[in-house]
C-alpha positions in Angstrom: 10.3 1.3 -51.3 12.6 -1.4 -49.8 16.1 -1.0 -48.4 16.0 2.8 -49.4 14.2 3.4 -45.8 17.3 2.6 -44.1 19.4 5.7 -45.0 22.7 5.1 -43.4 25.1 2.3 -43.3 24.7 1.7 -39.7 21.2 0.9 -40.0 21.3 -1.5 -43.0 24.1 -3.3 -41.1 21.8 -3.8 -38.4 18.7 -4.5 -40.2 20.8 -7.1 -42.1 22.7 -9.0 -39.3 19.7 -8.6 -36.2 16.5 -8.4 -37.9 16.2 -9.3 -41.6 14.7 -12.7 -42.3 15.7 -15.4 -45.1 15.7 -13.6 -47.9 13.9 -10.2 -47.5 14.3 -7.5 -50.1 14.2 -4.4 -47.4 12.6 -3.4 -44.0 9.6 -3.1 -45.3 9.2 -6.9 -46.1 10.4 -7.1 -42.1 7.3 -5.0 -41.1 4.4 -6.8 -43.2 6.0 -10.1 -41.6 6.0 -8.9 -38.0 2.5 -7.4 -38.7 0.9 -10.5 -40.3 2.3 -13.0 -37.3 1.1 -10.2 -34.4 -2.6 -10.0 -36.3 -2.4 -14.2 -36.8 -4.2 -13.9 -32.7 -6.8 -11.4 -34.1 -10.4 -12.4 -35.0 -9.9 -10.5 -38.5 -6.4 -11.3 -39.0 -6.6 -9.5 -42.2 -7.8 -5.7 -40.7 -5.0 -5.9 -38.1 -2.5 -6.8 -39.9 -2.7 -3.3 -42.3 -3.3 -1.6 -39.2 -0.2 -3.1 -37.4 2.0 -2.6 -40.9 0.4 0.8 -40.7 1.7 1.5 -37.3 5.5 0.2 -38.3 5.7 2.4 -41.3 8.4 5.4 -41.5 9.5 3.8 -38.1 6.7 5.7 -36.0 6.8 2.8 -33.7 9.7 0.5 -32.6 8.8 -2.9 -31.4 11.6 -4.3 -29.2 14.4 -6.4 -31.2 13.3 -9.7 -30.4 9.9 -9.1 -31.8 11.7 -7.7 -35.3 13.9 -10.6 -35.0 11.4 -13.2 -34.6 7.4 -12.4 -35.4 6.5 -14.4 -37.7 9.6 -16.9 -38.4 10.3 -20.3 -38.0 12.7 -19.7 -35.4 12.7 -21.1 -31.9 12.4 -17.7 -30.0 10.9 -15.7 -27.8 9.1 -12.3 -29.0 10.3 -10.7 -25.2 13.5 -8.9 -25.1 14.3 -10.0 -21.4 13.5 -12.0 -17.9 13.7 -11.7 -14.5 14.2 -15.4 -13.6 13.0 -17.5 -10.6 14.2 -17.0 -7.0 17.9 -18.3 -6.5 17.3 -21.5 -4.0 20.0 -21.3 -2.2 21.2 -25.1 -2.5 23.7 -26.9 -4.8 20.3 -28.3 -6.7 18.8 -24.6 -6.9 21.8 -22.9 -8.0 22.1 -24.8 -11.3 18.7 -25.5 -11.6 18.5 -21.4 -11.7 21.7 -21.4 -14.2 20.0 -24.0 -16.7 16.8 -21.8 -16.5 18.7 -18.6 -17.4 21.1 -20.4 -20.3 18.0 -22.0 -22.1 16.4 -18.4 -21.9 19.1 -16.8 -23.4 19.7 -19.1 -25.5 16.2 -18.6 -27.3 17.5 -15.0 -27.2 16.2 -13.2 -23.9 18.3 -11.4 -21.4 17.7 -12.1 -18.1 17.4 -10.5 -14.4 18.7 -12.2 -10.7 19.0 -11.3 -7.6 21.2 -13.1 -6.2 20.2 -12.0 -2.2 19.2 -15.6 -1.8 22.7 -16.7 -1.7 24.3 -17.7 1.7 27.2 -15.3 2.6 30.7 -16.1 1.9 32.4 -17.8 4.7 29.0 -19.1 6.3 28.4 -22.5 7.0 25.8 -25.2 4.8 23.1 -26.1 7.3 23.3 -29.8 6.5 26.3 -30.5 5.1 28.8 -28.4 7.1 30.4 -27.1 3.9 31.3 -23.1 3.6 29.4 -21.3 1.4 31.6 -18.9 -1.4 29.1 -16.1 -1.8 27.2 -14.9 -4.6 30.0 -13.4 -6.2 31.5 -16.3 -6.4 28.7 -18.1 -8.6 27.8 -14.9 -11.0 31.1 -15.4 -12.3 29.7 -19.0 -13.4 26.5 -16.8 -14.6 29.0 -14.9 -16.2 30.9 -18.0 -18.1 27.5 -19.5 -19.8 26.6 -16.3 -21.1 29.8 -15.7 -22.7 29.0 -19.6 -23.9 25.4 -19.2 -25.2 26.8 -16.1 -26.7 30.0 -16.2 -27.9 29.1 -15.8 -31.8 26.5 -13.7 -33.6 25.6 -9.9 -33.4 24.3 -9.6 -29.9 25.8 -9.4 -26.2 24.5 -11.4 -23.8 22.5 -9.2 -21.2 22.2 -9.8 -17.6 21.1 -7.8 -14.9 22.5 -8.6 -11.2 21.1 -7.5 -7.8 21.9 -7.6 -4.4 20.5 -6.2 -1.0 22.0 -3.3 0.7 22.2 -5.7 3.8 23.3 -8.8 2.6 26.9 -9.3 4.4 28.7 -9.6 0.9 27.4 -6.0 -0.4 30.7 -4.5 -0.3 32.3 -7.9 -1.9 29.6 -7.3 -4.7 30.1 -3.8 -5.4 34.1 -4.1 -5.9 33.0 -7.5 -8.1 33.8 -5.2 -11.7 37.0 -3.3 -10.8 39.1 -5.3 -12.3 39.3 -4.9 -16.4 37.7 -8.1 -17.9 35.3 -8.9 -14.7 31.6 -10.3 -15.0 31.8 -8.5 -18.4 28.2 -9.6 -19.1 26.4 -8.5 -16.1 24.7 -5.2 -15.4 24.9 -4.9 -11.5 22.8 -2.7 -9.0 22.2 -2.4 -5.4 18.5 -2.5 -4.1 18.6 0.1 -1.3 15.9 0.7 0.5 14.7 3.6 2.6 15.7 2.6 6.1 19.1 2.6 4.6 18.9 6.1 3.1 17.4 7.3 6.3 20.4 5.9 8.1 22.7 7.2 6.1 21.3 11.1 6.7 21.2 9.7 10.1 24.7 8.1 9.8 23.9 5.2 12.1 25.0 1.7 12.1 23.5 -0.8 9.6 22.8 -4.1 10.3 24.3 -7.1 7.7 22.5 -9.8 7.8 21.1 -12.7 6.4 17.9 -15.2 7.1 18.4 -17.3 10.5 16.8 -20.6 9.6 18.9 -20.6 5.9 22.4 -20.3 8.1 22.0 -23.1 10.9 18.0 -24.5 10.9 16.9 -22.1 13.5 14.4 -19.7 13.9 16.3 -16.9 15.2 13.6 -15.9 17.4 14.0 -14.3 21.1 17.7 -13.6 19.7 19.4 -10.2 20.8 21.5 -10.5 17.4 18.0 -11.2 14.9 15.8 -8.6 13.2 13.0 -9.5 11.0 13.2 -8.4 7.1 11.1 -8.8 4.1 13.3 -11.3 2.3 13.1 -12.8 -1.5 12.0 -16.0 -1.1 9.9 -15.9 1.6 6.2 -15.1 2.0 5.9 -13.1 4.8 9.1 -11.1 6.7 11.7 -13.0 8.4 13.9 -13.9 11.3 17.3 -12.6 9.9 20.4 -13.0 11.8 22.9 -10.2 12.1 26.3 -10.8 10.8 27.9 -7.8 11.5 27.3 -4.2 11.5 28.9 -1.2 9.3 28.3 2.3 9.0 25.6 3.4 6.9 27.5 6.5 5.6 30.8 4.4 4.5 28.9 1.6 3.2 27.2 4.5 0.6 30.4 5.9 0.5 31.8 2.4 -0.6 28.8 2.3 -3.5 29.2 5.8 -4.5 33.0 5.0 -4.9 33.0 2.2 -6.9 30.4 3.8 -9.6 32.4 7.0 -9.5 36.0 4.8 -10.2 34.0 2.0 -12.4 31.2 3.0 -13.8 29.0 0.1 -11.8 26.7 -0.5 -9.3 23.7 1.3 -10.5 21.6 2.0 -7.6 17.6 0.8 -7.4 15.1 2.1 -4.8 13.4 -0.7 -4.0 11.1 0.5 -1.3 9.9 2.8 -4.3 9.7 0.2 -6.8 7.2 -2.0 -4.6 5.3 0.9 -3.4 4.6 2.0 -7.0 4.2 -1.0 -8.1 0.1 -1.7 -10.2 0.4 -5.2 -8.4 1.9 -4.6 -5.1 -0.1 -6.4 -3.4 -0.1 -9.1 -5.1 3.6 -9.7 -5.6 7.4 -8.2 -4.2 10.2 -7.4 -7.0 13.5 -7.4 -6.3 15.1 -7.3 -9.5 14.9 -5.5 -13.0 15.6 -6.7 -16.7 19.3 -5.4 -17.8 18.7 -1.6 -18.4 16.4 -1.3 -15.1 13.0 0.3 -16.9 10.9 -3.0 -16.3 11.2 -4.0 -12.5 9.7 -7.5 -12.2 8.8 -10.3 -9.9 10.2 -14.2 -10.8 9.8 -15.3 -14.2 8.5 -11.4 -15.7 8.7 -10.8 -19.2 9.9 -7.4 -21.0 7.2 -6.6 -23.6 8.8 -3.2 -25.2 8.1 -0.7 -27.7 8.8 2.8 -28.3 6.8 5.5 -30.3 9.4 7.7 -32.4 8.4 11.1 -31.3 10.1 12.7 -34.3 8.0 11.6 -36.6 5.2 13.6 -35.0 6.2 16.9 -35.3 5.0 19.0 -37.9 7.1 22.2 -39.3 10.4 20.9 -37.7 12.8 23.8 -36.6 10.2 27.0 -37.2 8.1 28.9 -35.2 5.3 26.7 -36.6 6.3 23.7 -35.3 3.8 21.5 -33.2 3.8 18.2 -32.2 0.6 15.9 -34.2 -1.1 14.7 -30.5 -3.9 13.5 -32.1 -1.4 10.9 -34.2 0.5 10.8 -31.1 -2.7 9.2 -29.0 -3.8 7.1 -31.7 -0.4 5.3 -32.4 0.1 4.7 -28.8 -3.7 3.0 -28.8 -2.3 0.6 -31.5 1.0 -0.1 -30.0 -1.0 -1.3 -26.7 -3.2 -3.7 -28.8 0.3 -4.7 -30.8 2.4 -5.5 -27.5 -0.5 -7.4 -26.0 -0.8 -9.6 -28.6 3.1 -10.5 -28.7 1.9 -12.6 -24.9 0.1 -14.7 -27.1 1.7 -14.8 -30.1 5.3 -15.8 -28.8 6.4 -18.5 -27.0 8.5 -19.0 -23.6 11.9 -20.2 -22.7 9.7 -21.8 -19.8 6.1 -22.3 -18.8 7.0 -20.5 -15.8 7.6 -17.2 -17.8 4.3 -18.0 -20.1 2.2 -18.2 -16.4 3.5 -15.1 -15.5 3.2 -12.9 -18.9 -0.2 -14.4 -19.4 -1.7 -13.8 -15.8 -0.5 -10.3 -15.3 -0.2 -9.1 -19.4 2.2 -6.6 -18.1 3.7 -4.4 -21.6 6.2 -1.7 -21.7 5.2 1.0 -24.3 7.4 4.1 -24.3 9.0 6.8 -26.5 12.4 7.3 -28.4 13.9 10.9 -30.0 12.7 13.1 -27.4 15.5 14.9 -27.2 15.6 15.4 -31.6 11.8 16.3 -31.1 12.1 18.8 -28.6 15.2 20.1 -30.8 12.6 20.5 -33.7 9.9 22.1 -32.0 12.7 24.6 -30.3 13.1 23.6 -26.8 16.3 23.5 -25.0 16.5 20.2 -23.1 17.5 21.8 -19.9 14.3 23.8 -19.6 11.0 24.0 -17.2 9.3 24.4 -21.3 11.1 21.1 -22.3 10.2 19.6 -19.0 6.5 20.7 -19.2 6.8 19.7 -23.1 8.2 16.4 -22.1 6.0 16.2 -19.1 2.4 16.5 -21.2 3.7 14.1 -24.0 4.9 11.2 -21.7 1.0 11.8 -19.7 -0.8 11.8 -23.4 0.5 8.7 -24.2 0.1 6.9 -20.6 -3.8 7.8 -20.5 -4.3 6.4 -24.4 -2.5 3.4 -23.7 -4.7 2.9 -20.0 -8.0 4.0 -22.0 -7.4 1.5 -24.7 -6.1 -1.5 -22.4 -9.4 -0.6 -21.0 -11.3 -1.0 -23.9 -9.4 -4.4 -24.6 -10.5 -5.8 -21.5 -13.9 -5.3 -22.4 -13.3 -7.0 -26.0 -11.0 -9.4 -24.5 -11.3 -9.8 -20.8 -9.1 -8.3 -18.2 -5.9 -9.9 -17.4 -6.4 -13.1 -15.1 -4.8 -11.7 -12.0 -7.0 -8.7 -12.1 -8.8 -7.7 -9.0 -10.8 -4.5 -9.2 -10.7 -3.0 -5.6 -6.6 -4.0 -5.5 -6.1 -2.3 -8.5 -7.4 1.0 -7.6 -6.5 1.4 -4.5 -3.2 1.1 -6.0 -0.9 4.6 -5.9 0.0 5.2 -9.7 -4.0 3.8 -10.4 -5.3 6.5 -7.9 -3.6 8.9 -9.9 -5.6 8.6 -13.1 -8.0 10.5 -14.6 -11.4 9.8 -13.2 -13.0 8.6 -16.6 -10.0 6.3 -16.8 -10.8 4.7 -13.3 -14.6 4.5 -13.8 -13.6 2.5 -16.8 -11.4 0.0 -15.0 -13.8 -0.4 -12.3 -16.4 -1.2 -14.8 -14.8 -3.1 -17.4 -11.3 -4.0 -15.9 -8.2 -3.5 -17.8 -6.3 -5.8 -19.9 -2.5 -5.2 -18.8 -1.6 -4.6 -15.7 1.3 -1.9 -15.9 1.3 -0.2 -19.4 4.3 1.9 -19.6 8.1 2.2 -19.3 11.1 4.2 -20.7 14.2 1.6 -22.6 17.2 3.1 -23.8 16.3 2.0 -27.3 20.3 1.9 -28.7 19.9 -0.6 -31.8 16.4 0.2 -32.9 17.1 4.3 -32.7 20.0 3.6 -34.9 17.6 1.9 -37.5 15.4 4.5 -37.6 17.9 7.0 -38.5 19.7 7.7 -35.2 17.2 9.0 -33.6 18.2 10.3 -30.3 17.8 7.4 -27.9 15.0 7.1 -25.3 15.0 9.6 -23.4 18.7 10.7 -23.3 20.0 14.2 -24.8 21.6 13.8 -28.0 25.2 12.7 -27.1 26.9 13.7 -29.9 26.1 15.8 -33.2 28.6 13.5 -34.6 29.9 10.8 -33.1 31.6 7.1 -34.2 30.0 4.0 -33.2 30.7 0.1 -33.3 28.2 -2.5 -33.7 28.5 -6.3 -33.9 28.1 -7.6 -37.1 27.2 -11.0 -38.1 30.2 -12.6 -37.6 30.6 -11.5 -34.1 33.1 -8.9 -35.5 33.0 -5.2 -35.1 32.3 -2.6 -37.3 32.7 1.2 -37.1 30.5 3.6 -38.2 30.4 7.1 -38.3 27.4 9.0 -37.4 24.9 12.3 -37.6 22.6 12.8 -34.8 19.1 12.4 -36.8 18.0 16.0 -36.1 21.3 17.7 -36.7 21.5 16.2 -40.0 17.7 17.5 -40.8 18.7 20.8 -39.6 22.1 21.3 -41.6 19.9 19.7 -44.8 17.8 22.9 -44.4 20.4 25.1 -43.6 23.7 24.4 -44.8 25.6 27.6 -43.7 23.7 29.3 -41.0 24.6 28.6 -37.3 23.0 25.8 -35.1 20.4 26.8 -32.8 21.9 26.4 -29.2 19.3 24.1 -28.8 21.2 21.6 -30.1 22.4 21.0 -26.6 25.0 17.4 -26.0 25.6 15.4 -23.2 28.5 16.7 -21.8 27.3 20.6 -21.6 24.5 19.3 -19.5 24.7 19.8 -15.7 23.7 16.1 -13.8 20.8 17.9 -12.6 19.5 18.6 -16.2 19.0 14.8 -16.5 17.8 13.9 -13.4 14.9 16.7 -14.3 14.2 15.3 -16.9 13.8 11.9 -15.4 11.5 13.3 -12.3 9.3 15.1 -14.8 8.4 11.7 -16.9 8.0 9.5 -13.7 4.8 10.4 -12.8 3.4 9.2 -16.1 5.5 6.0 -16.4 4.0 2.6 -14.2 6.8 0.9 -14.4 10.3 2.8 -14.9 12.7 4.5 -16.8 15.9 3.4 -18.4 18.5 6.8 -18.5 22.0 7.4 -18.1 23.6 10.2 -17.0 27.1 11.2 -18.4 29.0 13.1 -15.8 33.0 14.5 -17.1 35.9 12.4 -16.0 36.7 15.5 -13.8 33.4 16.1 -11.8 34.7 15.7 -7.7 33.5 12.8 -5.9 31.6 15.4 -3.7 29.1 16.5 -6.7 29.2 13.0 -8.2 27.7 11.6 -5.1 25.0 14.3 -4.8 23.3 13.2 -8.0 22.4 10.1 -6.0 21.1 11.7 -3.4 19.3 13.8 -5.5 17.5 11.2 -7.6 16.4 9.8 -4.2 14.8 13.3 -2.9 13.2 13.8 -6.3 11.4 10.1 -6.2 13.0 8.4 -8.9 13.2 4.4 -8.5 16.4 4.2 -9.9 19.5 6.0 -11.0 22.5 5.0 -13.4 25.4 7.4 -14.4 28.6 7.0 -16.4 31.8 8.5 -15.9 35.0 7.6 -18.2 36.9 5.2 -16.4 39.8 2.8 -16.9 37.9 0.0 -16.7 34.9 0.5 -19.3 36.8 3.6 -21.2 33.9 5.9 -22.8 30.8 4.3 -24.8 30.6 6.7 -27.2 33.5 8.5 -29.2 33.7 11.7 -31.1 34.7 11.0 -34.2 38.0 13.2 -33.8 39.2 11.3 -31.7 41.9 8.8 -32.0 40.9 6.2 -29.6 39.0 2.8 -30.7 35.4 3.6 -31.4 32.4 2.7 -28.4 33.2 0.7 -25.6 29.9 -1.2 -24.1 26.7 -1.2 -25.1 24.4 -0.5 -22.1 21.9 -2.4 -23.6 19.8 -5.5 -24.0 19.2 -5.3 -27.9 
């Protein structure tokens, strides 16, 4: 068996240009050399690596791009898909110190996170040399210029991930920054709202702008009418901030909701809910995510990802028989745990910075792909409570085997080095657990410190067949999509959703099950269900995308936000067809160019 496993063109493309490796006859040669450099950290190298080439086989688990494109190669390159980089010192010096941090890391082929709330308002004045600050707009588009650099060949797009405050004075200059066709093309941006700001919205009060006193003219602020104190990245404890000005809280959303309804972009992040939830809270404050927004993490965090394909667990596909294999289902994730932890020490770092960070908190993002092909196969509409429930009890199966075998790691291994048992426990997702799972940190520890998290999974769904991606109904039954090739060209191909083609294989003239649900015919709230029904089980966050019609009214586009909020989700990204970004996915009767972006960091 070699190339044969990749059964459509798309994926051999991909395999070929992304993740094959000097001269390797097929994937399979791909997965004995990722297993053998993963197992290298091992005591018995040789018993891992046939349980880790075990685990790749028939794609049943997808290790994140970077660690198919480099485990076990002479490359200089990092095994982690993405970064959130080092606070933004908001000098000359710290600026492009920050900038040649980001361009070395993605030029050893991470994507990388900033906030960029450090930045001095446009207009304000340099405390010592008297010169006026441009903004942070102003220097993402120089963000924007070395990516397109680092990048501008080969058969990935740069990814970068942008945030701002919802109080910083130059939120409104940051949310128009993409209107206009051609803009900051390589950033993902999102606004980090917080709950005082969603409680004075519904309140529709005034909201302070404002910015950190002693960054704006050397003084404390203190005793000022015009100062409030705020939690503020780069600072250890909250801050003297001046306000700049004041806005309503209700125009000000209105302004965000606006610009994602016209352009597709900002996403929105709940960051309140982000630190709250966070396994190391009180250890450490996030303010920005990786470039799809399911791994929220402090300076100089690494992504660690891979997904379990969920389709190849289910037994008797598309009969009243079928089941799902939970047993398999708890084992696999049990080996993916021990696989992603040994990627911290098996890859190397951009910077020693990212190497302290990965190594001290061993944070790994295990998660699923085809769950909307699997619930398909076992006969569950997406957009109901059984699906939800389904969904529900698969995402908590394979959270408690990946905390019970971390567990058991850290009493191989040792806990990860920022571990402190009382902390950890008293934290909100820890409290959740199972009791046998907590009795087993607090008496052995635990060797990662979040476990879980939901990636959109694009590239490597399409090498395992098309799968449907993450956690996303199936967007098309058939559908044309581009890819980058080697050359930095693109390609298009045309596509069969991975259970549609199993189903019309079985049954070439009877009709499809209405089951097969897509996108479009799925209300907002489908999705955002979904989304709330998986949370509870995921430490970190989820990565989904909800396609709302060109014609949906403002009114019921900007209720999906609010929504997301009341149902406790951390985050929420839509997409609606606009001038500016077209539509990412074509059917493939249509005339227009295939694909538009991909919303993804591999």
């Amino acid at each position: 068996m070699g190339q044969e496993a990749l059964d459509t063109a798309i994926a051999r493309e991909i395999w070929a240009s992304r993740y094959r490796y000097a001269d390797e006859p097929g994937i399979e040669a791909t997965w004995r050399r990722v297993a053998r450099a993963l197992a290298t950290v091992e005591a018995e190298p040789a018993v891992w690596e046939r349980r880790f080439a075990d685990l790749l086989a028939d794609f049943r688990f997808l290790p994140g791009g970077r660690i198919l494109a480099g485990a076990g190669t002479n490359r200089q390159v990092t095994l982690f898909n993405c970064f959130v980089m080092g606070t933004i010192q908001d000098s000359m010096d710290g600026i492009f110190e920050a900038l040649k941090e980001g361009a070395i890391t993605m030029q050893q082929g991470g994507g990388v996170g900033y906030d960029f709330s450090t930045l001095r308002p446009a207009g304000t004045a340099a405390r010592h040399a008297g010169t006026i600050a441009s903004g942070p707009v102003s220097f993402m588009r120089i963000w924007d210029s070395m990516c397109a650099t680092i990048l501008s060949t080969g058969a990935r797009r740069g990814a970068m991930m942008a945030t701002l405050r919802v109080d910083h004075p130059d939120i409104e200059a940051f949310v128009d920054a993409k209107h206009r066709s051609g803009e900051l093309t390589h950033f993902n941006c999102s606004v980090l709202v917080s709950d005082a700001f969603m409680a004075a919205v519904h309140a529709d009060a005034d909201w302070p702008l404002v910015f950190p006193a002693a960054a704006l003219d050397g003084a404390s602020g203190e005793g000022r009418g015009d100062a409030v104190r705020r939690d503020w990245p780069g600072f250890d404890q909250p801050v003297a901030c001046r306000v700049i000005r004041r806005v309503r809280a209700r125009e000000l959303w209105e302004h965000i909701m606006r610009a994602t309804y016209d352009h597709a972009e900002p996403g929105v992040l709940f960051i309140d809910r982000i630190n709250q939830w966070n396994n190391l809270g009180g250890l450490e404050r996030i303010s920005a995510t990786n470039p799809c927004g399911e791994i929220p993490l402090p300076p100089y965090g690494a992504c660690d990802l891979g997904s379990i394909n969920l389709t190849r667990f289910v037994r008797d596909p598309f009969t009243s028989r079928a089941t799902l294999d939970h047993d398999g289902l708890e084992e696999t994730a049990r080996l993916a745990v021990r696989f992603l932890d040994n990627v911290i020490d098996a890859s190397s770092f951009p910077l020693p910075s990212q190497a302290e960070q990965a190594r001290g908190s061993r944070r790994i993002g295990l998660g699923v792909t085809g769950l909307a092909d699997t619930l398909i196969m076992l006969g569950w509409h997406y957009d109901s409570p059984e699906a939800r429930e389904q969904a529900g009890a698969i995402m908590q199966a394979i959270t408690h085997a990946a905390y019970r075998a971390s567990i058991e790691l850290a009493r191989e291994k040792r806990p990860f080095a920022l571990f402190e048992v009382a902390r950890f426990l008293d934290r909100p997702f820890v409290r959740g657990l199972p009791g046998d799972i907590r009795a087993g940190i607090a008496r052995d520890g635990i060797r990662n410190s979040h476990l879980t998290a939901i990636a959109p999974t694009g590239t490597i769904s399409l090498l395992a067949g098309n799968v449907s991606s993450g956690v996303e109904p199936i967007f098309r039954r058939e559908l044309c999509r581009s890819v980058l090739t080697g050359d930095g060209s693109r390609e298009s191909y045309r596509l069969e959703d991975r259970a549609w083609q199993q189903w019309r294989a079985g049954h070439p003239h009877g009709p499809a099950p209405d089951t097969f649900v897509e996108a479009e015919a799925l209300l907002p709230e489908a999705h955002l269900a979904m989304q709330a029904a998986l949370q509870p089980y995921v430490d970190s966050a989820i990565s989904k995308t909800i396609n709302v019609p060109e014609s949906m009214p403002f009114t019921d586009f900007e209720a999906i936000y609010q929504r997301a909020f009341n149902l406790g989700l951390k985050g929420c990204t839509t997409y609606r067809p606009n001038p500016i970004t077209g539509a990412i996915l074509q059917d493939v009767d249509t005339a227009t160019p295939c694909c538009g972006i991909e919303r993804e960091s591999d």
